[in-house]
N, C-alpha and C positions, 0 to 999 in steps of 0.2 A: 609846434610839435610837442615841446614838454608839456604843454596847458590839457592838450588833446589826450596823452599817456597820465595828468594828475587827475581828469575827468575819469577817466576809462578804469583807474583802480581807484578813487577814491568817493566816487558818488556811492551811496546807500542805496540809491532806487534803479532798476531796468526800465530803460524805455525798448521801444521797438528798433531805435538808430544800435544800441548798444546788442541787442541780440544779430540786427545783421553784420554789425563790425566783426559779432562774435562767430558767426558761419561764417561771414568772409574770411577771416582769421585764421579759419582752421578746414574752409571746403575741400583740399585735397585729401589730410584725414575721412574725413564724411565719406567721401566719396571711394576712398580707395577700401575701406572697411566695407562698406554697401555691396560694395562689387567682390568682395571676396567672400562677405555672407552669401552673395547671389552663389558665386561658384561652389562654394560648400552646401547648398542648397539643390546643384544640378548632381555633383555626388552622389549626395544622401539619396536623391530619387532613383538613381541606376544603381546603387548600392542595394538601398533597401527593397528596389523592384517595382519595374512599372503597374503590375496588379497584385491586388492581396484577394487571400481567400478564408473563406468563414467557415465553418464547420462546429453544429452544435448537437453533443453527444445527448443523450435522454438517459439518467440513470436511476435506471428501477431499484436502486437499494443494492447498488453493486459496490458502490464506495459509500464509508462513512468519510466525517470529519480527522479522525484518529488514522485512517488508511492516508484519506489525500493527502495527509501532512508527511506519511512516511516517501509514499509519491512521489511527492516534488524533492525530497531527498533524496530520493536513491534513483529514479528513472534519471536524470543527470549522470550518473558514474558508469549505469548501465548504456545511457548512449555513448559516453567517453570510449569504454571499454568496445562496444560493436566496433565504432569509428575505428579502431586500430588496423583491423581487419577487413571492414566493409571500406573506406574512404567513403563515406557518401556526405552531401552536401549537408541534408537534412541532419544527418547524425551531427555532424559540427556543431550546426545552432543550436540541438536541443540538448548537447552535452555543457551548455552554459547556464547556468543554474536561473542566472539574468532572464532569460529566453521565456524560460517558466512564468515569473512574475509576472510577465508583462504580455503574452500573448497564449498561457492558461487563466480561463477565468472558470470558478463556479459561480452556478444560480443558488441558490436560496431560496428555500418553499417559505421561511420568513425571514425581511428583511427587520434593520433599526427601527423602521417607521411602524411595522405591524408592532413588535413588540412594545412601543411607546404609546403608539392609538389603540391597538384594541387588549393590552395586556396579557400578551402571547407569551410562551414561556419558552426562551429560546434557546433552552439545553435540549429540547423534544425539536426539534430544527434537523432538517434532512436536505441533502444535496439535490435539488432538481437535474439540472444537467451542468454540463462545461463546453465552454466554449473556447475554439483552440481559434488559430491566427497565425499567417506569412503569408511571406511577398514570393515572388519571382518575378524576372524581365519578361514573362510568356504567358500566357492565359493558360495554356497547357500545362506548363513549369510548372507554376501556382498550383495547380487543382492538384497534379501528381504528387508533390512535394509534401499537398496538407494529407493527400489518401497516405503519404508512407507514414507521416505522424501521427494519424489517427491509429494504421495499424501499430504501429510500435508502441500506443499510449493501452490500447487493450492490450495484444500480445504479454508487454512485460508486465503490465499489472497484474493480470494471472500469474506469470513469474515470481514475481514476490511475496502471493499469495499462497505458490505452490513451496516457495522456499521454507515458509513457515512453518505450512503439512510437513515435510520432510523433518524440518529439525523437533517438532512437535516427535513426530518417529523416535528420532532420535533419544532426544528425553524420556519417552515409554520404555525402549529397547535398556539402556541404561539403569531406570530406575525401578520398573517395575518387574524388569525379570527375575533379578535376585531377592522380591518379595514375596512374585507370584511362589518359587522353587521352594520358600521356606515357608508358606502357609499349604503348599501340597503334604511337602513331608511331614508337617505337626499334622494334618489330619489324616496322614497314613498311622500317624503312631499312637493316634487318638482311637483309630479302628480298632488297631490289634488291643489295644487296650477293652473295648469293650467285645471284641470276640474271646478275653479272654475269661470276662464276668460273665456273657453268654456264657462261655463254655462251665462255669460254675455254679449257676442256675438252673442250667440244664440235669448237670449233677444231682444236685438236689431236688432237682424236681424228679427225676428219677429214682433216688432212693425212694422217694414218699410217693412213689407211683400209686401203692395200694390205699395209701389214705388219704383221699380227697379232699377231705377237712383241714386237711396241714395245705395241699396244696393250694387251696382256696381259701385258707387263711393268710393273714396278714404279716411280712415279714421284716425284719429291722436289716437294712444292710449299714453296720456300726464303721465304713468308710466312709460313705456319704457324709457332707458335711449340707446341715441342716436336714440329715434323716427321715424319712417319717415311716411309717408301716404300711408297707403295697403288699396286695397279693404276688407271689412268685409271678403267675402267669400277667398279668398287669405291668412288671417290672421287663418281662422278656421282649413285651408286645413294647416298651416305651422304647428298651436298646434295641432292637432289633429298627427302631423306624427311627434312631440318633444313627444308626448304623449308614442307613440309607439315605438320609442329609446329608453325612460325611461323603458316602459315594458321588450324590451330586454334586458339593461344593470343590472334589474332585475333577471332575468333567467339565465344571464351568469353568476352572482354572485351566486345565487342556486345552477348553477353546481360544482361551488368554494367550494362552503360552503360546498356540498356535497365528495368533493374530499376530502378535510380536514378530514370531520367526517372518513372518511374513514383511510383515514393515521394516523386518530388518536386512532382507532380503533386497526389498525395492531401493532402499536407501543408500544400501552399499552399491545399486549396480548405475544408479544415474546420480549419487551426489556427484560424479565430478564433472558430468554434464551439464549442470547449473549456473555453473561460472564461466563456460564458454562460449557465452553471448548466444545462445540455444536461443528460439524464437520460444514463447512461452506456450502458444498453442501448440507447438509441433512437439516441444518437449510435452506436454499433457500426452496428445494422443500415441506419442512411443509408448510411455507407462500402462496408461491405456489399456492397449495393444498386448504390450508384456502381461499383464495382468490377466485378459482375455484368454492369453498361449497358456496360462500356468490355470487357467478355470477348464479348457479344453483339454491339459490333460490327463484330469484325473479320471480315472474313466470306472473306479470301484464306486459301490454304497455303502462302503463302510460309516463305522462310527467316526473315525479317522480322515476317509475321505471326505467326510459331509462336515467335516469340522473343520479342512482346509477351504475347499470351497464359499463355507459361510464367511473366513476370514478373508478369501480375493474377494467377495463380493462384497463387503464393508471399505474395501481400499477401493475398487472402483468406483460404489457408491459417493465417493469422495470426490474422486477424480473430476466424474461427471460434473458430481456439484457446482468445481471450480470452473468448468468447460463453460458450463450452461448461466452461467453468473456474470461471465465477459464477454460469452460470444451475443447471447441475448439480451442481459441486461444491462449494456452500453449498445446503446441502438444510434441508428442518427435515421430522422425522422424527416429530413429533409435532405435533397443534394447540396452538395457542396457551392457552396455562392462564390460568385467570381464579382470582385469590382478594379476598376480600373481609377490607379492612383493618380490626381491630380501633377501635372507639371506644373502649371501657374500656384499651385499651392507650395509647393516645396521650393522654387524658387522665389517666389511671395515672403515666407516665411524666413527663408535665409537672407532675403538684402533688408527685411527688416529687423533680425537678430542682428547680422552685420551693422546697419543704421544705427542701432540701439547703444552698440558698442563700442562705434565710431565716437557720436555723441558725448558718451560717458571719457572717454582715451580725451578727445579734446577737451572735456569741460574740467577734468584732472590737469592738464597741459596747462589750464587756466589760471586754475589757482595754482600753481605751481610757481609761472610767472609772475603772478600777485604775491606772491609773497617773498620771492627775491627781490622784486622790486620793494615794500617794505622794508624790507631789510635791509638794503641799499641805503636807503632815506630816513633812518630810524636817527 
C-alpha cells in the first residue's frame, strides 16, 4: 500500500493506470458537478425562455453613432423609470443596462475588414440597421415581448430627441430674448436719431428752396465722421432708405421675439410631461395638436397675426421633423422571426460547464493531497 501511494505522488510521468486511479479517485466529485451543471442548465433554458425572437430595424439616418451612444444610456433609466408604474416584464429587462449590450446590436455600412482591405475611411461610417433580441416560454410571449421593445426603442428615441428641442427652447428663451429687446431698442433710438437729421435737411433744404444750385450742390455734414460732400437731396435719399433698414431690422426682430414667446409657451406647458414616462410619439402629437389649436386660432391678417402663425409653423415644422424621422426612419423590413431555443443544448452545455468544473475542483483536490503528503515525508 505505501509503494502504491510513493508511486502515485512521486513518478514524473502519467500513464493511462494513473489517470484512471485518478477519476476513480474523485468520480463522485465528476459526477455530482456534471449533474448540477445539467440542472443549472435545465434553469437557464426555462429562465431565459424556450424561444427567442429577432427583429431587425432599417435606419434611414435616423440614429447616428453620437445619439446611439446617448441611447444605450439613457433608454435604461427611462425603462427603469416607466417600470415603476407600468410593472411590465419587458420594462425589467431592458431597464438593465447589461440587457443593452448583449441583445442591441448595430450593423455597420463598414466594417474593420472594409476599412483594412479597401481603405475606407471610417469616421464617414453610418449605422445600417440594429438588431434587438429575447426570449420567452411562448412563441406568442416572445413575438409580443420583442413588438413592445421595438416600440419602446422608437417611441423613447424620439423622446430624447424631443427633450433636446425643448431644452434647445429653453436656451433661446433665456439667451436670446434680452439680446433680441436690446438690439430693437438701439435701433429705435438710431431712427429717432436719423428723423431728427432728416428733420434738418429738410430745413435746409427748404430755406434754399429758391436756389437749386445750393440744393444740388454739394454738402459737408462736419458730424459725420469720415465726411465727404453729398448733395443735400442725395443725403435725404441715403437716411431716408438707413431709415427703412432699421424698420426692417425691426420687424425681423418681432418675428424673433415672436418665435420665442412661442417656444416659450410650448416649453412651460409640457416640460413637466417629459419626465412622466410620457410615450414619445404620443407626447409629439399632444404638441402637435396644441400647436395646430394655436395655428387655428388666429383668424386676423394682420402684420401680427402673420407673424405668430409663421412662428407655430416653424415649431411644428420641427415637431413633424421628429415624428417622421422615427416613425419612418426606423422601419423593420421584415416580420419578427420566431426560433425555438434548443433543450439538448442548454442542458448539453451545462453538464459540460458542470464536467469542466468537477475536473478542475478534483484535479485542485489533487495537488492538494500531494502536497501534504510531501510534507509529511520532507
Amino acid at each position: 500500500m505505501q509503494q502504491q501511494k510513493n508511486h502515485e505522488y512521486n513518478d514524473d510521468e502519467i500513464s493511462v493506470s494513473d489517470i484512471l486511479l485518478f477519476l476513480k479517485g474523485h468520480i463522485k466529485y465528476i459526477v455530482y458537478a456534471t449533474l448540477i451543471g445539467a440542472a443549472f442548465g435545465l434553469i437557464s433554458f426555462f429562465q431565459i425562455g424556450r424561444f427567442s425572437a429577432t427583429a431587425v430595424l432599417m435606419n434611414d439616418g435616423s440614429i447616428d453613432f453620437v445619439l446611439l451612444k446617448r441611447l444605450q444610456s439613457e433608454l435604461p433609466r427611462i425603462a427603469e423609470f416607466s417600470n415603476e408604474t407600468k410593472k411590465e416584464v419587458y420594462l425589467t429587462q431592458i431597464s438593465n443596462d447589461e440587457w443593452w449590450k448583449k441583445n442591441f446590436k448595430p450593423t455597420y455600412a463598414i466594417t474593420k475588414t472594409d476599412v483594412k482591405d479597401f481603405e475606407l475611411n471610417s469616421k464617414d461610417n453610418r449605422i445600417v440597421s440594429f438588431t434587438l433580441n429575447t426570449n420567452d416560454n411562448s412563441e406568442d410571449g416572445a413575438r409580443e415581448k420583442l413588438t413592445n421593445i421595438v416600440d419602446f426603442f422608437k417611441h423613447n428615441s424620439s423622446l430624447v430627441i424631443i427633450k433636446d428641442l425643448f431644452q434647445r427652447y429653453k436656451i433661446d428663451v433665456e439667451t436670446k430674448a434680452s439680446e433680441l429687446a436690446k438690439n430693437e431698442q438701439a435701433a429705435l433710438v438710431e431712427i429717432n436719431y436719423m428723423k431728427v437729421k432728416a428733420k434738418n435737411l429738410e430745413e435746409l433744404k427748404g430755406r434754399f428752396q429758391q436756389n437749386s444750385s445750393v440744393i444740388s450742390s454739394q454738402f459737408l455734414d462736419p458730424k459725420e465722421s469720415g465726411s465727404k460732400y453729398l448733395p443735400i437731396n442725395t443725403q435725404l435719399i441715403a437716411l431716408y432708405a438707413d431709415m427703412a433698414a432699421q424698420n426692417e431690422a425691426i420687424e425681423r426682430i418681432k418675428d424673433e421675439k415672436s418665435i420665442l414667446a412661442f417656444k416659450n409657451k410650448i416649453h412651460e406647458k409640457f416640460e413637466a410631461s417629459l419626465n412622466d414616462g410620457t410615450n414619445g410619439f404620443v407626447f409629439l402629437n399632444n404638441v402637435r395638436e396644441e400647436v395646430k389649436l394655436e395655428i387655428k386660432n388666429i383668424l386676423g391678417n394682420s402684420q401680427e397675426d402673420m407673424r405668430k402663425a409663421m412662428a407655430l409653423k416653424g415649431i411644428e415644422s420641427e415637431i413633424a421633423s421628429i415624428q417622421s424621422r422615427f416613425k419612418s426612419g426606423l422601419s423593420e423590413r421584415t416580420p419578427i422571426q420566431i426560433n425555438k431555443n434548443s433543450f439538448a443544448k442548454n442542458l448539453g452545455m451545462g453538464s459540460i460547464i458542470g464536467l469542466i468544473l468537477g475536473l478542475i475542483f478534483s484535479f485542485g483536490n489533487q495537488l492538494r493531497k500531494k502536497y501534504f503528503f510531501e510534507l509529511e515525508h520532507k
